[in-house]
N, C-alpha and C positions, 0 to 999 in steps of 0.2 A: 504493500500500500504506500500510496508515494505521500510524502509528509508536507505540510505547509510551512514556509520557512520566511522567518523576517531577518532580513539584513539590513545594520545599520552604517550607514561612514557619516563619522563624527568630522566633516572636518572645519579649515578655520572659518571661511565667508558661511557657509553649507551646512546643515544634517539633513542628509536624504537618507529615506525609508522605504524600502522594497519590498512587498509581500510577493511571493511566489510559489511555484508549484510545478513536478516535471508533469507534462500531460502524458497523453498514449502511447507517443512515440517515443516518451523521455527525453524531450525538450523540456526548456524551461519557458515555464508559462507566467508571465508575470500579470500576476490578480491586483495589485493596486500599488500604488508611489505617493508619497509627499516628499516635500521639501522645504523645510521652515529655517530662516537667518540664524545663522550659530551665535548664541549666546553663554556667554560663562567657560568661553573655550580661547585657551592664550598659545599659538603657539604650535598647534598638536593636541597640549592639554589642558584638563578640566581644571581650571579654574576655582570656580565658582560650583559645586554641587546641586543647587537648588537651585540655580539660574539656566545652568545646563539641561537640568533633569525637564524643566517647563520646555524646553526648543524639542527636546528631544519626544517627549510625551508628545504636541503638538505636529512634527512631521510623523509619528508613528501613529495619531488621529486620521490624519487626512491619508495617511496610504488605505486603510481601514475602512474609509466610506462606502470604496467602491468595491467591498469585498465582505461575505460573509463568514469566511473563514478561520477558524481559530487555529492559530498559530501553536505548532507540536516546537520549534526549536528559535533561536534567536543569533545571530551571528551579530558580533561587532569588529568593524575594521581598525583598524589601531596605526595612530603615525611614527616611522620610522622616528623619530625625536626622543623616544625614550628607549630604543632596543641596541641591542648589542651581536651582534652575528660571529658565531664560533662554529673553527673546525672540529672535526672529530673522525676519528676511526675504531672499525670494534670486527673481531674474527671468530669466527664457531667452527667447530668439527662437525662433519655432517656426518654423523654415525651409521647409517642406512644406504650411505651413497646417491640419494636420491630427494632435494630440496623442494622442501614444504614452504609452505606459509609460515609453519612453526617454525622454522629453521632462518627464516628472513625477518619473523619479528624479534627471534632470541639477537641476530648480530645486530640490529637496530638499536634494541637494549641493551648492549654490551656498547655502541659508540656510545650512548647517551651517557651512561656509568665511567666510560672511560674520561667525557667532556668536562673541559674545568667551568662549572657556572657560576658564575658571583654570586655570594649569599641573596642580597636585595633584590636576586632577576629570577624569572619565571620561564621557563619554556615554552614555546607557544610552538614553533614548528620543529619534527627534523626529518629534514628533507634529504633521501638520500641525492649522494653525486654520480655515482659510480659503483657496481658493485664487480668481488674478481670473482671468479671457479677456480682454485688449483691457480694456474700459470695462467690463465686466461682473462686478461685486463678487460677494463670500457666495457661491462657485461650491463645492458640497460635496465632487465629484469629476468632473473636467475630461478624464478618459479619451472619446478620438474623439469630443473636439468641435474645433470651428475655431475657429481667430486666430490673429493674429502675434505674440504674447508670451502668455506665460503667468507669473503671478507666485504667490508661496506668501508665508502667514506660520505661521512655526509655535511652537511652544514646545518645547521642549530639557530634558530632564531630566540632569544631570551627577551624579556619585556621588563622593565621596572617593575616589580610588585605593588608597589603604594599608585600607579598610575594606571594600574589594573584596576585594583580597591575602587580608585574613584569614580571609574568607569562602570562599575557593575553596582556601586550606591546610587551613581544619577538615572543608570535604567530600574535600580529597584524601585525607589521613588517613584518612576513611572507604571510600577507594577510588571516590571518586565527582568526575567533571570537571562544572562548571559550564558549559551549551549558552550559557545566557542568563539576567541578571539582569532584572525585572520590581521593579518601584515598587510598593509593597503597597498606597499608597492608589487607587493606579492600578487594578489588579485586582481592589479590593475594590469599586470605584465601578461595574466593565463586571459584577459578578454582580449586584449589589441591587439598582442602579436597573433601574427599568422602563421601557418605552418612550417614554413618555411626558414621565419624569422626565429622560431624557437628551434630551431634545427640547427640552425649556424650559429646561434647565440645572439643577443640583442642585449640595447642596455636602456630602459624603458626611464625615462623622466618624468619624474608627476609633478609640477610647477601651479601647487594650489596658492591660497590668499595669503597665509603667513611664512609656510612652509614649504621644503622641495625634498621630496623622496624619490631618489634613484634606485635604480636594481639593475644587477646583471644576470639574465637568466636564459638558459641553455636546456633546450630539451624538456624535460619536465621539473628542472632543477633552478634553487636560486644558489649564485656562485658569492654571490657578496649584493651589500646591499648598506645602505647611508642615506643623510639626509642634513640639510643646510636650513638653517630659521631666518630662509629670506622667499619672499615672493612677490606675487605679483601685487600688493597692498604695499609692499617698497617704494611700487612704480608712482602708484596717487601720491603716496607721501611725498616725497622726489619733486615731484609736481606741482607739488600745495608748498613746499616750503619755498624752492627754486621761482615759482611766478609768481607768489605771494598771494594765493587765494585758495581759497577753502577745500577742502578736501573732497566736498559733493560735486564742486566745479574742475577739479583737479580729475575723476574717476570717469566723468563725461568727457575729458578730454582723453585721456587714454582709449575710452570704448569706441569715440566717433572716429578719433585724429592718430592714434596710435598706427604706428606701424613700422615695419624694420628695411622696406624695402624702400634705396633710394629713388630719388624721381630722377630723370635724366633733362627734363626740361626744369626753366627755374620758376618754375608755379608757386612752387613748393616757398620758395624767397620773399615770392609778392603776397603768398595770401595769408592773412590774418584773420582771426578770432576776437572777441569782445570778450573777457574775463572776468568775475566781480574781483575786488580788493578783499583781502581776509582783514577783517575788522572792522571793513568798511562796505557792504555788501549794495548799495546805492552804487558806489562809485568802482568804474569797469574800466580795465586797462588791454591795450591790443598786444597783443601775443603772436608771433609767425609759428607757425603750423612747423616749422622747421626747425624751429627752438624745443618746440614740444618733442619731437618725432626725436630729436640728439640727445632728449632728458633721458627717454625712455630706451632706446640704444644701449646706452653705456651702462643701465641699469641690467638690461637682461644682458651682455655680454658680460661683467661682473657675474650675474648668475650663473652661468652655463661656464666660465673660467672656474668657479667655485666650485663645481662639479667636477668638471676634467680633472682638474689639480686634485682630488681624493680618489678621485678614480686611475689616473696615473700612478699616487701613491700605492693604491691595492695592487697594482701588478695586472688586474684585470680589463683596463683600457684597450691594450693593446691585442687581446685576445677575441674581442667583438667581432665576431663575419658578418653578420647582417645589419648592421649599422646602429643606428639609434631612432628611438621613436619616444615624441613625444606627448604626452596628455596634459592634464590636469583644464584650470580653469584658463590659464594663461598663454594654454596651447591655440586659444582663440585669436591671439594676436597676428594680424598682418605679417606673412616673411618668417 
C-alpha cells in the first residue's frame, strides 16, 4: 500500500510543503503544495521556535486544502550550514560465498562503527561510494554475487544535534513528528541531474536567499558536499546600501534589471531608472541600469569564486565530467 508523504524544505526566503503519493505506476503523485514566507529562520537555521513553527504550520495548511489525505510519514530537508561530511570504510567475511542483503547491511554497519562522528553530530545519511568483491574494485551493487569478503567505502552525512532539536520542536508545535531528515543538496542533486549527468559526476549548486549548498555527486552517490552563508539577499543588500534606497526598491531592481549578460550596444549607459532615497522615500534618485547590473556581477562572481575555492580545496573540483548545474532561487537570474 503506497503511503502519503509530507515533505518539508525549511529554507531562508521559503517553506514549501508537498503532500504526495506514488500512484499505479509508482510515480509520484503530488496531492497538494503550499508555500508560506520563512519566518524565524536565520541563515539555514531556526531561529526563532515559535515564529518558525507558525510559517511552517501555515504552508503545511494550505498544501492540505486541496487534499484529503492523512499523512502516514513527514520528511524534512535540512541546510548544509550545520552538517559535517565524513569518510569511512568497513569489510565483512562473506561466510557462505554468496552476498545477501545481510551481508551489505553488516559492512555498512561496520563503516559507520569504524567512522569518527563528533559527539554534538547526528547521522543523517551513509551513502555508500563504492563497494569491492575479493580483488574486484568500483562494484556499484554486490547483491548475489560471490566472494569471500566484501568491502564498502562510503560517505556519512552528520547534522548538528541541537539544530535537529529545533527542527523537530517547530514541527511539533505544528503537531507534526519528523519520519526522516534528508540533506537538501542531496535531494536537490537526485531531481535535476539527469542520467547522464549523474553518471559522469556533477557538482549541483543550490544558490537560495541567505545560503548556498553545493554537492558533488556521482552515480547514486554524494562525494562531498558544503555550503557558504551568502546568497542571493547579499545581492538586494549590495543594492540598498551601494544606491542608497531601500531594500523593497533594491529587490525590484535585481528581479526587473538584474542580469549577468553584457549588452554589446551602449543602451545599457543611457538608460536609467527612478529610485526612492532610503530615508527619504518622497524623494527618487536616477540610477543606470549598468551601475545596477556591475553591483550584482561582482556579487554572484564572489559567490561562485567562494565555491570553486572549497571545492578546489576538497580535491573534488577537478574530478566533475558532466559539468555543473545550477538551482536554487537565484538560479533565476539572467546569464
Amino acid at each position: 500500500m503506497s503511503k502519503t508523504l509530507l515533505a518539508i524544505d525549511i529554507g531562508s526566503i521559503n517553506i514549501t510543503a508537498v503532500i504526495a503519493k506514488n500512484d499505479l505506476d509508482n510515480k509520484i503523485n503530488i496531492l497538494g503544495t503550499g508555500v508560506e514566507p520563512s519566518e524565524g529562520i536565520n541563515k539555514g537555521l531556526i531561529s526563532n521556535i515559535e515564529v518558525a513553527s507558525k510559517s511552517i504550520r501555515n504552508a503545511v495548511s494550505n498544501a492540505k486544502r486541496s487534499t484529503p489525505e492523512i499523512i502516514d510519514s513527514t520528511v524534512v530537508s535540512i541546510s548544509g550550514a550545520y552538517t559535517k561530511g565524513v569518510r569511512s570504510a568497513g569489510s565483512v567475511n562473506v561466510p557462505n560465498g554468496l552476498i545477501t542483503e545481510h551481508e551489505i547491511n553488516q559492512v555498512m554497519q561496520m563503516a559507520l562503527y569504524n567512522a569518527t562522528i563528533v559527539p554534538e553530530y547526528e547521522v543523517i545519511h551513509v551513502v555508500p561510494l563504492f563497494f569491492k568483491v575479493d580483488e574486484s574494485n568500483d562494484i556499484e551493487n554486490p547483491l548475489n554475487m560471490n566472494g569471500a569478503r566484501l568491502e564498502v567505502s562510503v560517505y556519512i552525512v552528520t547534522s548538528k544535534k541541537t539544530a535537529l532539536v529545533n527542527i523537530q520542536s517547530a514541527l511539533k508545535a505544528s503537531n507534526l513528528i519528523v519520519s526522516n531528515f534528508v540533506l537538501n543538496s542531496y535531494a536537490s542533486a537526485i531531481s535535476v541531474l539527469d542520467t547522464q549527468q549523474k553518471r559522469f559526476g556533477s557538482i549541483v549548486i543550490n544558490i537560495g536567499g541567505t545560503t548556498t549548498d553545493f554537492i558533488s555527486y556521482k552515480g547514486s552517490s554524494i562525494l562531498y558536499n558544503d555550503f557558504i552563508p551568502v546568497g542571493s539577499n547579499h545581492i538586494t543588500n549590495d543594492l540598498s546600501v551601494m544606491l542608497h534606497t531601500p531594500p523593497s526598491a533594491a529587490e525590484m531592481l535585481k528581479i526587473k534589471y538584474g542580469s549577468l549578460i553584457e549588452s554589446e550596444s551602449d543602451e545599457l549607459e543611457i538608460k536609467k531608472v527612478r529610485i526612492p532615497r532610503i530615508g527619504d522615500e518622497q524623494t527618487t534618485n536616477e540610477v543606470a541600469i549598468s551601475d545596477v547590473q556591475t553591483i550584482i556581477h561582482a556579487r554572484v562572481e564572489e559567490v561562485l569564486g567562494l565555491v570553486k575555492s572549497k571545492m578546489k580545496k576538497s580535491g573534488i573540483f577537478e574530478r566533475t565530467g558532466a559539468g555543473i548545474v545550477i538551482t536554487g532561487g537565484m538560479s533565476n537570474l539572467k546569464g
